[in-house]
N, C-alpha and C positions, 0 to 999 in steps of 0.2 A: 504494500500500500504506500501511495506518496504521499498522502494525508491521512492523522488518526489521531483520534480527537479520544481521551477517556476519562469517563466520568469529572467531566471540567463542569466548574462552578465559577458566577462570577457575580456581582455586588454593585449595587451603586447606593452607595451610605449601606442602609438597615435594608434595602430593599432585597430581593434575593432574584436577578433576572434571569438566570442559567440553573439549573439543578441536574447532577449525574448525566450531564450529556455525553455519548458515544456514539461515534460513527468515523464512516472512514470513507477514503476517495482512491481509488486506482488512478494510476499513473495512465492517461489517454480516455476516463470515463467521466463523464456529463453527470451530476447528480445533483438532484433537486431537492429543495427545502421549501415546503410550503406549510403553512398555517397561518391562522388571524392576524391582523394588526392586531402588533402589540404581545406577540406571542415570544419572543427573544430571538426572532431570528437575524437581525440585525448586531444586536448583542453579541452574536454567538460571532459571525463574520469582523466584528472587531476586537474581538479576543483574538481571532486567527491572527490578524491585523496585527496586533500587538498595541494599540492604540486603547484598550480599554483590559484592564489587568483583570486573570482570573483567580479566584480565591480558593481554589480548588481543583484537582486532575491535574491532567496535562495534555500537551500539544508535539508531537513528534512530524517530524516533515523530512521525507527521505533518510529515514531511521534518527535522525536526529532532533533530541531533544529542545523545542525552540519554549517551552512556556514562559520561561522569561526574558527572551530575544527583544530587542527593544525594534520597532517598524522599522526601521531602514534597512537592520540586519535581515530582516527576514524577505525587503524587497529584493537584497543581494540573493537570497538564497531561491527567489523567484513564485517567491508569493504577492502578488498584485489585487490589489480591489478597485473596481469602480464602484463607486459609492451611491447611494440611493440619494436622487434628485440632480445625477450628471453631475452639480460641482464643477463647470466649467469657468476657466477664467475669462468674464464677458467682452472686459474689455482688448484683452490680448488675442490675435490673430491666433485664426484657427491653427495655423504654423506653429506659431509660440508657443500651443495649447500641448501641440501633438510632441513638441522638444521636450516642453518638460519633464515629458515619461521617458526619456531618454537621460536625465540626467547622469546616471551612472556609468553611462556609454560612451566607448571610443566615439570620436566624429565619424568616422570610415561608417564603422558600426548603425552609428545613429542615422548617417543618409540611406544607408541600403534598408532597416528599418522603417524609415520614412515614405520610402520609394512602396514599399509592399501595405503598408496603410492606405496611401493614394490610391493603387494598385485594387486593394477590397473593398476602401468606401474610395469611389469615383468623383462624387460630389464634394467632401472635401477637398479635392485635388483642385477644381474647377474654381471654386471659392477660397481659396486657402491664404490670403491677404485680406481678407474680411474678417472683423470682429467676432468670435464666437459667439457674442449675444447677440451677434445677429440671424442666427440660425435658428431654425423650426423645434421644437423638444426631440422630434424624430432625429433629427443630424446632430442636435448634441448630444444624444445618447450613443449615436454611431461615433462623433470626436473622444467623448469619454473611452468608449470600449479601445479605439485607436492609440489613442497617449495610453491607455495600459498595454496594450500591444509593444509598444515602444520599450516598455521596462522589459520584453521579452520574456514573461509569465511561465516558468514554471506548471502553478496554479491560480488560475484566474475565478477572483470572487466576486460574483455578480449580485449588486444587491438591487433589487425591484427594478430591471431595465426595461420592464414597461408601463411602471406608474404615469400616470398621467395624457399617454398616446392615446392618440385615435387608433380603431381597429384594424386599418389597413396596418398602418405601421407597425404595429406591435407583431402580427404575421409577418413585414420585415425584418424585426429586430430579433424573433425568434427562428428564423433560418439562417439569421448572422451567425448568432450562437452554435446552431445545429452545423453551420460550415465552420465555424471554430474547432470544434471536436473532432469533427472528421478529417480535418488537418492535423490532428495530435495534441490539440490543449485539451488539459485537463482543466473543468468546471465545475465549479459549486456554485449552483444558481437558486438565490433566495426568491422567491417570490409570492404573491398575494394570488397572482393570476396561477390557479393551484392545472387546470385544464393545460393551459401552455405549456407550463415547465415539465407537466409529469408526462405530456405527449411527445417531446423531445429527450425527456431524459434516459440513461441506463438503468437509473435506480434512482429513491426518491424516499425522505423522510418527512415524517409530520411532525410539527410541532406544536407542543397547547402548554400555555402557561409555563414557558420556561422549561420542558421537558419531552424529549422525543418518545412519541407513541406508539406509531407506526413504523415499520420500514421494510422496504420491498419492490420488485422494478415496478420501473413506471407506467406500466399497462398494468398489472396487480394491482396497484395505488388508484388507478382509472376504473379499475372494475371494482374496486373496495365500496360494500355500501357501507360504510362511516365517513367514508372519503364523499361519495358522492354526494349525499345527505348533508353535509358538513360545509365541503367545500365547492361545488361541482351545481347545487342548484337544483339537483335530481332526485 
């Protein structure tokens, strides 16, 4: 496994947002994390992160123990996240946007990089001396996933990359992902939209109140009636 997560716990004050969470991610498998707002699945992706400290378990990433890796080490080690609501820098050109996830990178490095971002999203190529804030929620989700691209992921953590789209797009943004995998990245994809993620994904957990419930691939999770009932609408 390239990711393995066990029985991790984590805190914000008295609150307890994480409890005995375990699971794990293969090296080249898509795997989805759905449940409520508000359920920790956010929480749990910046633990990985290293941005929000666990109070309990641990975090191993290509056998190695990272739970107290501070975020940069663990970007070197090629765990990336885009964060939920894109987090794009508005005012700096999409260029600018797409460098920064290159920061760790040779120059050589970071233009060939660059070049195969262009190359997947076409439209930032086309635009790419325009402001980030000047683009559509759908292209800055595609700039986000791109500048993580840039840091050359490892494991890539996708948190809610279709809050807020229209329907069209969001069937865009999830055959990005789906051509992510199939290129070789490995994904942990958080989301609300439990139908999308679990119809693209290898495998798929559920989360309620800080604690995984479920877990099973993602046609099982599709045909789960707790899953349907729950999450699905059915």
């Amino acid at each position: 496994m390239l990711l393995e997560v066990e029985d991790l716990a984590s805190h914000y004050g008295r609150i307890q947002a994480l409890r005995g969470v375990s699971l794990a991610v293969a090296e080249g498998e898509l795997v989805a994390l759905v449940g409520a707002n508000g359920a920790g699945k956010t929480t749990l992706l910046r633990v990985l992160s290293g941005v929000q400290p666990a109070s309990a378990g641990s975090v191993r990433f290509d056998g190695r123990d990272i739970t107290q890796a501070p975020p940069h080490a663990r970007v070197g080690l090629g765990i990336v996240q885009v964060p939920e609501g894109r987090q794009v820098f508005a005012p700096l050109s999409i260029e600018d946007n797409l460098r920064l996830g290159a920061y760790r990178r040779e120059r050589a490095e970071a233009e060939a990089l660059l070049a195969e971002v262009y190359r997947r999203f076409p439209v930032l190529a086309e635009r790419r001396g325009q402001p980030a804030g000047h683009l559509s929620g759908g292209q800055q989700q595609m700039l986000a996933i791109g500048r993580a691209l840039m840091a050359r992921p490892r494991c890539l953590l996708l948190d809610e990359p279709s809050m807020g789209l229209a329907p069209l797009i969001v069937e865009e943004i999830f055959t990005t992902i789906r051509r992510l995998k199939e290129t070789g990245t490995t994904v942990l994809l958080v989301e609300q939209n439990a139908y999308g993620a679990l119809a693209i994904a290898d495998r798929g957990y559920v989360m309620e109140t800080g604690t995984l419930v479920l877990a099973d691939t993602g046609a099982a999770l599709l045909a789960n009636e707790r899953v349907k009932t729950a999450y699905l609408g059915l």
